[in-house]
C-alpha positions as CSV (number, residue, x, y, z in Angstrom):
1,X,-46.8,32.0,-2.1
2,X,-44.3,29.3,-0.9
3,X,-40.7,29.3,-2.5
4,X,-40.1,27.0,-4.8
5,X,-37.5,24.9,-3.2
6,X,-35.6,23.2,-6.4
7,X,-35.3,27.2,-7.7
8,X,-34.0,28.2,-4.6
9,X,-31.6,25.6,-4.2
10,X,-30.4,26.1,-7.7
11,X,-29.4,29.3,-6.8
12,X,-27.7,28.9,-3.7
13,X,-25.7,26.2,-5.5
14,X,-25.0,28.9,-8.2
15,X,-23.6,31.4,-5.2
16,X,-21.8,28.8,-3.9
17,X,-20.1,28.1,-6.9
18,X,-19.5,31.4,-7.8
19,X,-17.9,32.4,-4.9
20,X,-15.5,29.0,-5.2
21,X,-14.5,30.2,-8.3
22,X,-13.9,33.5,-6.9
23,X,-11.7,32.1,-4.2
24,X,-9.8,30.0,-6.4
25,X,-9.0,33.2,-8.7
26,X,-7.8,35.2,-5.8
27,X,-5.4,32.3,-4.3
28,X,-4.2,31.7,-8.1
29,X,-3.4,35.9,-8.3
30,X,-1.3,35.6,-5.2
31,X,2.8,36.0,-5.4
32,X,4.7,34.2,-3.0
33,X,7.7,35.4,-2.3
34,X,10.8,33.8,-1.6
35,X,12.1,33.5,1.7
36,X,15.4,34.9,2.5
37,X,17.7,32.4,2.2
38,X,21.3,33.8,2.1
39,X,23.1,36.0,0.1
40,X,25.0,33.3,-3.1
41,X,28.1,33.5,-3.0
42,X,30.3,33.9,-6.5
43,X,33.8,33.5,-5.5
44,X,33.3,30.0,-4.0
45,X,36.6,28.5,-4.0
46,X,34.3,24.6,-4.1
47,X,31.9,26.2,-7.2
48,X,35.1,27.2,-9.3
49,X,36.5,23.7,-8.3
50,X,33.3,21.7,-9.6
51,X,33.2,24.1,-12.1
52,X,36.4,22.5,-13.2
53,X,35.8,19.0,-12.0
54,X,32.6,18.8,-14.2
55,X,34.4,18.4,-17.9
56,X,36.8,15.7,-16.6
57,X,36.3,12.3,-18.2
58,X,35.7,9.0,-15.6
59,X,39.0,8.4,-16.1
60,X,40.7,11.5,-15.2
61,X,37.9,11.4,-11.7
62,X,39.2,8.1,-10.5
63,X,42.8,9.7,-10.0
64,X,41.5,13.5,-9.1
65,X,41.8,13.9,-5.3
66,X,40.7,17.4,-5.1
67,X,37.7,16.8,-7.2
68,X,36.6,13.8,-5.6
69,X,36.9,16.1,-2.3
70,X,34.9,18.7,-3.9
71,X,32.4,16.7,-4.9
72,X,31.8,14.8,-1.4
73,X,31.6,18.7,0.1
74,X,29.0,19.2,-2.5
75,X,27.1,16.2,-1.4
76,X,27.3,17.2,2.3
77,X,26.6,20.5,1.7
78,X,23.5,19.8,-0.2
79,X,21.9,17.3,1.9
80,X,23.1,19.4,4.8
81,X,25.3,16.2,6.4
82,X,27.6,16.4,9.1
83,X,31.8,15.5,7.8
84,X,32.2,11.7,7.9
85,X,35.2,11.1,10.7
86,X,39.0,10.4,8.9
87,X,39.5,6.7,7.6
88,X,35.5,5.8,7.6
89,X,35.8,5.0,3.8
């Protein structure tokens, strides 16, 4: 009584696939948590200044020191660049 090898195959394929599928439903049911990345801060003095700076018209931007400051800290701080030296513009 030999096995019947295209049965037998079929059903290895089968367990194979079932346990894929298995795998795949595990790794999907899995929470990944965020890493600890700071504590926010809600009295940032730049937030409540781009906060501000946000509603002004192009206009009003072009003459706006502070905002245009608070906007190039923004950029630095969110591609995490060091401060350009004084009088590089």
């Amino acid at each position: 009584m030999a096995p019947k090898t295209p049965q037998t195959l079929r059903l290895i394929a089968f367990g194979i696939g079932g346990l894929a599928a298995l795998a795949a439903a595990v790794e999907l049911t899995r929470t990944i948590l965020p890493t600890d990345t700071g504590r926010m801060v809600r009295d940032d003095a730049l937030r409540s200044t781009l906060a501000h700076c946000r509603d002004l018209t192009p206009e009003d931007y072009a003459t706006d020191t502070e905002c245009r400051a608070a906007w190039e800290a923004a950029r630095q701080r969110f591609f995490d660049l060091a401060p350009e030296p004084a009088g590089t513009e």
